[in-house]
C-alpha positions in Angstrom: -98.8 -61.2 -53.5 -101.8 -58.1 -53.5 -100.4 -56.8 -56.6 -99.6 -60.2 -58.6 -103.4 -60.7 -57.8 -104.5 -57.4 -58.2 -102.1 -57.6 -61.9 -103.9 -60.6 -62.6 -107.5 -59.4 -62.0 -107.1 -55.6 -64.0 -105.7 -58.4 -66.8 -109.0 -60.3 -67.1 -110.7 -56.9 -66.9 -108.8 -55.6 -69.9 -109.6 -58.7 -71.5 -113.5 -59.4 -70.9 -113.7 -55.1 -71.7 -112.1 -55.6 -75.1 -114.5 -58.8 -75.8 -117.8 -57.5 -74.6 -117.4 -54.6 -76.3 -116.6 -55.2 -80.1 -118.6 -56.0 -82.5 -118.6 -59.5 -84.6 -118.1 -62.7 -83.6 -115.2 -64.2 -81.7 -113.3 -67.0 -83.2 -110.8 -68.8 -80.7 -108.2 -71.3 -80.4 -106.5 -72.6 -77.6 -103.7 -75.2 -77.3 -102.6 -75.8 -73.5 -98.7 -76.0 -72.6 -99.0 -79.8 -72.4 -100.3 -80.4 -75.7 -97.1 -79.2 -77.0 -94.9 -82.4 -75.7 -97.4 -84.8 -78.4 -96.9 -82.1 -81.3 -94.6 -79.3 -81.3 -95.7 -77.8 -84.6 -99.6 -76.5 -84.4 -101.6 -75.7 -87.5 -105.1 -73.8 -88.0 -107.1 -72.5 -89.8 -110.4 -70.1 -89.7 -112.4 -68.3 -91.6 -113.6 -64.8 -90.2 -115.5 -61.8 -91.2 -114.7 -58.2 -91.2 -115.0 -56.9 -87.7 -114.4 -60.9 -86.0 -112.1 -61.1 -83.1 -109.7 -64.2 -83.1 -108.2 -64.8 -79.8 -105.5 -67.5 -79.8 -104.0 -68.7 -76.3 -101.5 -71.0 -76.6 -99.6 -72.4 -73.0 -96.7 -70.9 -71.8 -94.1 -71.4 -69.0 -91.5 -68.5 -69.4 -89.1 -70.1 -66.3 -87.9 -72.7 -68.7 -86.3 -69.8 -70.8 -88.5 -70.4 -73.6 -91.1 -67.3 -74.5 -93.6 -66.8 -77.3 -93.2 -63.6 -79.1 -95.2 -60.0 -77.7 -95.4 -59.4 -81.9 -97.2 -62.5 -83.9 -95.7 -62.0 -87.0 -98.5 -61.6 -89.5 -98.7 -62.4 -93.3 -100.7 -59.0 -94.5 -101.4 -56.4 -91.2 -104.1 -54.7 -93.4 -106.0 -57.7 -93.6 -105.2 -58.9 -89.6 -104.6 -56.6 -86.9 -102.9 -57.8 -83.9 -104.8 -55.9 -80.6 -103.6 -56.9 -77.8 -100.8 -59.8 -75.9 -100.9 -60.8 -72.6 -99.6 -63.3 -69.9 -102.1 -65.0 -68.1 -99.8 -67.0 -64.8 -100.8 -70.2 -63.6 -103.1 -70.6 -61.0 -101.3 -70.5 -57.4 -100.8 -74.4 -57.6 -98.5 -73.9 -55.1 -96.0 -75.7 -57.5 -92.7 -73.8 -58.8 -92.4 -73.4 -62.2 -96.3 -73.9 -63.3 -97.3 -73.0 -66.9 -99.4 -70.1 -67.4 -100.8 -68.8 -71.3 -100.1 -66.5 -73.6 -103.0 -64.5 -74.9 -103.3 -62.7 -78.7 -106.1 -60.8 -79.4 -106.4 -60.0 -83.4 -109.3 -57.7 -85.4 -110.5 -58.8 -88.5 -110.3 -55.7 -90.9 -110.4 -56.2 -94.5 -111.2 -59.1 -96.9 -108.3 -61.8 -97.7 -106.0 -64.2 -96.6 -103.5 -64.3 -93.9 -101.3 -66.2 -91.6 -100.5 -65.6 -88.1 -97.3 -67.2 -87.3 -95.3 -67.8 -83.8 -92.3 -69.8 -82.4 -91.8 -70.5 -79.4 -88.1 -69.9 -78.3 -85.1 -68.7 -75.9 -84.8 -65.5 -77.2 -81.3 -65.0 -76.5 -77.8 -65.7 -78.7 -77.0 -69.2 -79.2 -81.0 -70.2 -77.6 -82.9 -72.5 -79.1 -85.2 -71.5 -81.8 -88.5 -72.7 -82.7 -88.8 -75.8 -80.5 -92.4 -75.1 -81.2 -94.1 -73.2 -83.8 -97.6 -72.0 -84.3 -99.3 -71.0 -87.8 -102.8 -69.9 -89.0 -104.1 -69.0 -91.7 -107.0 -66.6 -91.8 -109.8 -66.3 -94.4 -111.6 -62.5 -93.8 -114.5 -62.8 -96.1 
């Protein structure tokens, strides 16, 4: 139990660190695990600026099987840099099987357009793929 919390707290650290200390503006989007039974398919987009952080957290509950990729896949990686992915677990609700969050982190890093795009599967032979899916597209100006 000390080192699930102890995990948990050195991930916010990491997290806040990486925030506070870049430069630009950061651009976020969030979409919480029970948004996902109205719409299974999420679309967004953003415009950014070179040096912008996007952070995208999008809900999560990795005992059902299902998993959202460690690698968003990403249109053009000159133009988008992915940083940083982490699991954030649910709260200790006490209930088994809670959702938690995924967390990207991307840099803004040259002007164009991109897409960040993610699905939401079981990973394994024969799993179901893309259940739910995730796309942005991202304007660096």
């Amino acid at each position: 139990m000390k080192f699930r919390i102890i995990l948990i707290f050195s991930a916010f650290i990491i997290l806040a660190s990486f925030l506070g200390c870049s430069s630009g503006n950061n651009i976020k989007f969030e979409i919480p695990y029970e948004d996902f039974f109205e719409d299974q398919h999420f679309t967004w987009e953003a415009n950014a600026d070179i040096g912008d952080t996007i952070v995208v957290t999008l809900g999560s509950n990795p005992t059902t099987g299902f998993t959202w990729p460690d690698i968003a896949q990403i249109g053009n990686k000159e133009i988008l840099k992915q940083v940083d992915h982490t699991f954030i677990p649910p709260e200790n609700t006490g209930i088994v099987g809670s959702s938690g969050k995924d967390v990207w982190i991307f840099k803004a890093q040259k002007k164009g357009m991109t897409t960040i795009s993610m699905d939401y599967s079981r990973p394994w032979e024969g799993g179901e793929k893309g259940e739910w899916t995730f796309k942005a597209t991202i304007n660096v100006e």
